[in-house]
C-alpha positions as CSV (number, residue, x, y, z in Angstrom):
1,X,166.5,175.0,87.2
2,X,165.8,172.5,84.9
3,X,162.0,170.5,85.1
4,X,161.2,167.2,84.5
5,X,159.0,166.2,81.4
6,X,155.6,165.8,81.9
7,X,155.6,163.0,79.2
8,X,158.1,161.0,81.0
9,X,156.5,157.4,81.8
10,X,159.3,155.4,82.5
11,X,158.6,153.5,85.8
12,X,159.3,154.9,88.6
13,X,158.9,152.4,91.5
14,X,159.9,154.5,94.8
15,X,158.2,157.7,93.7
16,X,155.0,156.7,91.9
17,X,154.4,153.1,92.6
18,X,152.5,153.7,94.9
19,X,150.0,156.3,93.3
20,X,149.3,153.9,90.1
21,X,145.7,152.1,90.4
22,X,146.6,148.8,89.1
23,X,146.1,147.9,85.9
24,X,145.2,151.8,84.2
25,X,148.4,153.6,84.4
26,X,147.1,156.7,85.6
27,X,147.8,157.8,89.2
28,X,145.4,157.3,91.9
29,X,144.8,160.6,93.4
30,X,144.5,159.8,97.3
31,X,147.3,157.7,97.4
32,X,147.2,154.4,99.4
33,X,143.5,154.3,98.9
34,X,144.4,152.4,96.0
35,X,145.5,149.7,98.0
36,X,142.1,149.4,99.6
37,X,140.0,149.2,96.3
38,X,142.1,146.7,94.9
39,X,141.8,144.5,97.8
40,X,138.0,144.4,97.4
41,X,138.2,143.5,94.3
42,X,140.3,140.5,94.7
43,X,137.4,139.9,97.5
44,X,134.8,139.8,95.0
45,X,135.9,137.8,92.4
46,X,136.4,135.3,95.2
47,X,132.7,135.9,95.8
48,X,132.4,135.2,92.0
49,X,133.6,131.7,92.7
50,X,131.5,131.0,95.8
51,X,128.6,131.6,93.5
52,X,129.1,129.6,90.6
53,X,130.3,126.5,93.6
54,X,126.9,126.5,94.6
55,X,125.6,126.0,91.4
56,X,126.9,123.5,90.6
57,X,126.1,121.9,93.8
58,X,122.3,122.3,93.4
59,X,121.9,121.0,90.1
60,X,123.9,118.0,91.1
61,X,121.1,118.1,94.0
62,X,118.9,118.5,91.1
63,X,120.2,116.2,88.8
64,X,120.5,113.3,91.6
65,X,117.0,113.7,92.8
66,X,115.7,113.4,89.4
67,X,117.5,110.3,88.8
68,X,115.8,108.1,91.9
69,X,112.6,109.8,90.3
70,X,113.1,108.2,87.2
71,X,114.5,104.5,88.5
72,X,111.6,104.3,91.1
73,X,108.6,104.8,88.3
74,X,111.0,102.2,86.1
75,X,111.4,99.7,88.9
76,X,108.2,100.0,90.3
77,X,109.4,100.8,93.9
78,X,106.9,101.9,96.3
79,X,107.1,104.3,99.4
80,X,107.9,102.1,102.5
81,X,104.9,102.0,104.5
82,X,103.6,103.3,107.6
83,X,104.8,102.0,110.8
84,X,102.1,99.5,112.0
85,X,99.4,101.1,114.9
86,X,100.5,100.3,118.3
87,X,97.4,98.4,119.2
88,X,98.4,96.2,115.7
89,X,101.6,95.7,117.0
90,X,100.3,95.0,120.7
91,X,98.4,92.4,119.6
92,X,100.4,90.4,117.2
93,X,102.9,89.5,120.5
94,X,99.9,87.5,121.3
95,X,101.6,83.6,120.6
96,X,98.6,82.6,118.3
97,X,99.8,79.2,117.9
98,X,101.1,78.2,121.2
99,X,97.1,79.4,123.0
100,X,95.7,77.6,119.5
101,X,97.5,74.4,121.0
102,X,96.9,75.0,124.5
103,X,93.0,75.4,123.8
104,X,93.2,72.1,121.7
105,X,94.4,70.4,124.9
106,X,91.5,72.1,126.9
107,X,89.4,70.5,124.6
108,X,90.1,67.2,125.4
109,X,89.9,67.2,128.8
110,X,86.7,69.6,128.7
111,X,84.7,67.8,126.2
112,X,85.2,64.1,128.3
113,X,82.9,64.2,131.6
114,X,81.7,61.0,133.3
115,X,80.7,60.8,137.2
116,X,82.9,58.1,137.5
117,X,85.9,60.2,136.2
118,X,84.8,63.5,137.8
119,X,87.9,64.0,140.4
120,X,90.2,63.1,137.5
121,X,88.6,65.4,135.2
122,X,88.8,68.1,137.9
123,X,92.4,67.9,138.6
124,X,93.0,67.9,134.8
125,X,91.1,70.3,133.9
126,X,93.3,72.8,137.1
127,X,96.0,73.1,134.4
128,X,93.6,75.3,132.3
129,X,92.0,77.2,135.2
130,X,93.1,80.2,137.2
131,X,93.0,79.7,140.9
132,X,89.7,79.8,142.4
133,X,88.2,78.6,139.4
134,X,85.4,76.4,139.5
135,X,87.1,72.5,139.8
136,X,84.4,71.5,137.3
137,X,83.6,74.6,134.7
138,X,80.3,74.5,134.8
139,X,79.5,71.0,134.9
140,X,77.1,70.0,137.5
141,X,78.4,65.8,137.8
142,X,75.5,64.2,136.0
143,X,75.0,63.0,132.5
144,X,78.4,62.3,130.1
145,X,80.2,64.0,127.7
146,X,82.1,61.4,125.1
147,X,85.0,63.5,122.5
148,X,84.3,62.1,119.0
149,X,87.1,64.5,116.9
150,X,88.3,68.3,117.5
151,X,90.3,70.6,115.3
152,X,91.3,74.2,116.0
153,X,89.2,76.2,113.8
154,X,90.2,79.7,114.5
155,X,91.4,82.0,116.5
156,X,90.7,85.8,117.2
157,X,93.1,88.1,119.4
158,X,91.4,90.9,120.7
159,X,94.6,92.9,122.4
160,X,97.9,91.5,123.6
161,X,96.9,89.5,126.0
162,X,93.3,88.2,125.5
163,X,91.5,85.6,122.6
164,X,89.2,83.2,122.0
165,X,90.3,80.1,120.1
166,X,87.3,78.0,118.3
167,X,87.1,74.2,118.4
168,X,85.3,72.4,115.7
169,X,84.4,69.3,117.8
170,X,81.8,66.2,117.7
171,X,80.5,65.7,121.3
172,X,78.2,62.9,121.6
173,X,78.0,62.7,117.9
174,X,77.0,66.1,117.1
175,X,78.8,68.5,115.3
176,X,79.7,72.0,117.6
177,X,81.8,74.9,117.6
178,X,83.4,75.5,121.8
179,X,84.8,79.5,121.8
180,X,87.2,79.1,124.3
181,X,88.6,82.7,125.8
182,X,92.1,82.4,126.7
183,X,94.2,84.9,128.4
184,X,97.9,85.4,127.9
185,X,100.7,87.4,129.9
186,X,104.6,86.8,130.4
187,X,104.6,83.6,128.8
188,X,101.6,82.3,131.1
189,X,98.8,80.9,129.7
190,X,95.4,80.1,131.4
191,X,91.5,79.9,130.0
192,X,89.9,82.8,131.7
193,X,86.2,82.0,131.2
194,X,83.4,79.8,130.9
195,X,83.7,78.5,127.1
196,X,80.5,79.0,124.6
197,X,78.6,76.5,122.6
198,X,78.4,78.4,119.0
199,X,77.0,76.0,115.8
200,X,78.8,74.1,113.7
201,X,79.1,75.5,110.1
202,X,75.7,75.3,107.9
203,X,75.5,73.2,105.0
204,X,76.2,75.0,101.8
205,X,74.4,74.8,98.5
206,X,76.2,73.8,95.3
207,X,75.8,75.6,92.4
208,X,74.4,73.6,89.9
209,X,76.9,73.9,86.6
210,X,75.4,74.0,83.6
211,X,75.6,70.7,81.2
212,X,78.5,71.0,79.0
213,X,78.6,69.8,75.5
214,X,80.3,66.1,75.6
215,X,82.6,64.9,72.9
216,X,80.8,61.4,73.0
217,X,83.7,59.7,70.4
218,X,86.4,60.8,73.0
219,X,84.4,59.5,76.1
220,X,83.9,56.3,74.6
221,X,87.5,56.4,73.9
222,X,88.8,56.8,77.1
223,X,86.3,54.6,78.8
224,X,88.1,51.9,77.5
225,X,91.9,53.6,77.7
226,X,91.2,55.3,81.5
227,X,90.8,51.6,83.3
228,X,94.2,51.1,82.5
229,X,95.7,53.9,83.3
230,X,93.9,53.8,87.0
231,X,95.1,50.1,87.4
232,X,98.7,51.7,87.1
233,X,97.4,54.7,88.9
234,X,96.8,52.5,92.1
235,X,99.7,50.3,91.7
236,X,102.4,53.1,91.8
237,X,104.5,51.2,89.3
238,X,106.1,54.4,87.4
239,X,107.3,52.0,84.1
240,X,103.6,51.2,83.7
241,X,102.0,54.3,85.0
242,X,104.5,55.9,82.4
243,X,103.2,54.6,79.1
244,X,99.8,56.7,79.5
245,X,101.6,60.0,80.7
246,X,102.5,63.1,78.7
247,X,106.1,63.6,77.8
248,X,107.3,65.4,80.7
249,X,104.7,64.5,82.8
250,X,105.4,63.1,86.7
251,X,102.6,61.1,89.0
252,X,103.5,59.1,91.9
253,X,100.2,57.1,92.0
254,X,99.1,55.6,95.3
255,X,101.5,52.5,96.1
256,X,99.3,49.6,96.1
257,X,97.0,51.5,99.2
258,X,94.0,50.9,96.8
259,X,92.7,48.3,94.1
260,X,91.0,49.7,90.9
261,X,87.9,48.2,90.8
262,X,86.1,49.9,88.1
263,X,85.6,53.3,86.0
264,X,82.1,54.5,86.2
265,X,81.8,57.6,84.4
266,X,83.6,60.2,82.0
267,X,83.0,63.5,81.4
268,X,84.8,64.9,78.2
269,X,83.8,68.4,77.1
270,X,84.4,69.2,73.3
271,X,87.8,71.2,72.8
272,X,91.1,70.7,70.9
273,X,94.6,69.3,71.7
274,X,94.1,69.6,75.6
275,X,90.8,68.9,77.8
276,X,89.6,68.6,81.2
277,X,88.1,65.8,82.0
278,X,86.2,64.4,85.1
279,X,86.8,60.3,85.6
280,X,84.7,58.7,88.2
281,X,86.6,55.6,89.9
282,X,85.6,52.7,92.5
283,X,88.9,51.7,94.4
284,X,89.1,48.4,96.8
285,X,90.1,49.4,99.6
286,X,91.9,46.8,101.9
287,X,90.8,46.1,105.5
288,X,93.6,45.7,107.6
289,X,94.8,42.1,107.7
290,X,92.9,41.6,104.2
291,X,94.2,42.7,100.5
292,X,92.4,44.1,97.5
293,X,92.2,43.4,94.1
294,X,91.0,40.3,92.3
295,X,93.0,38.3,94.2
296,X,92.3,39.8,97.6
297,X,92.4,37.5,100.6
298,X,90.8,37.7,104.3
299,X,88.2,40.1,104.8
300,X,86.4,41.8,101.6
301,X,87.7,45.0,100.6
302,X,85.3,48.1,100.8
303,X,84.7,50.0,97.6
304,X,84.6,53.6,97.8
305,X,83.7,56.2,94.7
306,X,86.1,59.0,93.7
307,X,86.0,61.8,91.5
308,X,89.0,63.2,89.5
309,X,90.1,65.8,87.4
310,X,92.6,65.0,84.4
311,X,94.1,67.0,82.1
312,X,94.8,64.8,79.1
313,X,96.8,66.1,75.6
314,X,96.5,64.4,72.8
315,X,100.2,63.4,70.8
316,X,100.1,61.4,67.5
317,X,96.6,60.6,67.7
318,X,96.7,59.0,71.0
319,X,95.2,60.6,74.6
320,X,97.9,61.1,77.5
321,X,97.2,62.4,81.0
322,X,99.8,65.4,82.1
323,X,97.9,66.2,85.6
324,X,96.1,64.7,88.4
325,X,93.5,66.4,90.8
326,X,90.6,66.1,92.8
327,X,87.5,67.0,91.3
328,X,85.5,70.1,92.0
329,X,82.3,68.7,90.6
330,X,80.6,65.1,90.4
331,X,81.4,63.0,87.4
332,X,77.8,61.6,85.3
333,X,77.2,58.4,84.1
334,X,78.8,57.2,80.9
């Protein structure tokens, strides 16, 4: 009987192929238990995979989150706020404007009383009342109420359907504040109480500003350029009105509604290139059917005082003005 060599390795697929663990060349004792083991591995090098997949995914997380870190300190954006209260947001469907309007018409009917005009003022006044309201609103038929001027001063909501608007009014000639409560709901309007007499606005003080140092050589300078410039100033005419501007420089002037009639003060504070300075004017001003100026006819023109504030640059050794304002403070004597 001849045997078979043990050293023999020449592949034998039908016999042994399916005793080899993959990959070693040594037989697999147990047989198709190979099969098995070679299976999970395939399994967990897929597993492998999965791993390094969700890597990569998190530091793109990582990477991306950083990156709107970065650009929001850059840019300067801030978190978006807070949605607003409800009571904020009740109350700002209160129509501010339309009850600021609606108490401006109360107004007039409610500051004009006359026993003569009672029955009118009752059934105008109905408009502004709920039913059942008193015809009158407290106002017992004697005496007279006369409306100088009103303005809508204010207005404060309390919720979404109740505030009080403030006239600024002169009744009789004196100067009051009327709160007038006014109640709103589904596009309906009415005043829902008795209004309240509150004072008109104090007096305030003035600071008094300390002196400033003049530049006496530039004042008397442009007391004798400045007349000039205002003549031009109340004329309008922009080919005039241009020669004393700064290059660059725009001012409409006032279109013939005012005559210069004289400059009564300057004040010029010592500085460089550029100063503000305070110009005191008289203008004429026309009564209607008259004119003003020198050669005004009809009636005599009235003469009122005005402050303003000019900024004026000096080019080539000569003053130009590059802005026109009011004045916040008085102007002195020259």
């Amino acid at each position: 009987m001849v045997r078979r060599s043990t050293v023999d390795r020449s592949p034998q697929p039908v016999v042994y192929g399916a005793d080899y663990a993959a990959g070693t060349g040594d037989l697999a004792p147990g047989g198709g238990r190979t099969r098995a083991r070679s299976a999970a591995g395939w399994r967990g090098a897929g597993g492998r995979w999965l791993v390094w997949v969700l890597r990569v995914v998190v530091w793109l997380v990582l990477l991306v989150v950083g990156y709107r870190g970065v650009m929001a300190i850059v840019l300067g954006e801030t978190p978006a706020s807070r949605p607003a209260p409800a009571h904020a947001t009740a109350a700002s469907t209160f129509p501010t404007d339309l009850a600021s309007a609606f108490a401006y018409q109360f107004g007039q009917v409610y500051l004009n009383a006359s026993p003569a005009t009672a029955g009118r003022r009752a059934t105008q006044l109905a408009a502004f009342l709920p039913q059942g309201a008193d015809p009158q609103l407290g106002w017992d038929g004697t005496g007279s109420l006369q409306l100088q001027s009103e303005q809508v001063a204010g207005i404060r909501v309390t919720d979404q359907h109740h505030a009080v608007v403030t006239l600024l009014a002169r009744v009789n000639g004196q100067l009051m504040e009327l709160a007038v409560p006014v109640y709103y709901s589904a596009g309906a309007l009415t005043v829902s109480g008795e209004p309240a007499w509150l004072p008109a606005p104090p007096r305030a003080t003035v600071p008094t500003a300390s002196p400033a140092n003049t530049d006496a050589a530039t004042q008397a300078e442009l007391m004798s350029q400045l007349p000039a410039f205002f003549q031009a100033y109340a004329s309008g005419n922009q080919v005039t009105l241009g020669r004393f501007l700064a290059p660059g420089t725009q001012v409409t002037g006032l279109g013939g509604a005012a005559a210069f009639g004289s400059l009564t003060g300057v004040i010029v504070p010592n500085g460089g290139a550029t100063r503000h300075v305070v110009a005191t004017v008289v203008w004429r001003i026309p009564v209607p059917g008259g004119t003003a100026g020198p050669a005004a006819k009809g009636p005599p023109s009235a003469g009122l005082e005005m402050s303003y504030a000019l900024t004026i640059v000096k080019v080539s050794g000569s003053w130009y003005v590059s802005h026109v304002a009011a004045s916040l403070q008085a102007a002195g004597p020259p």
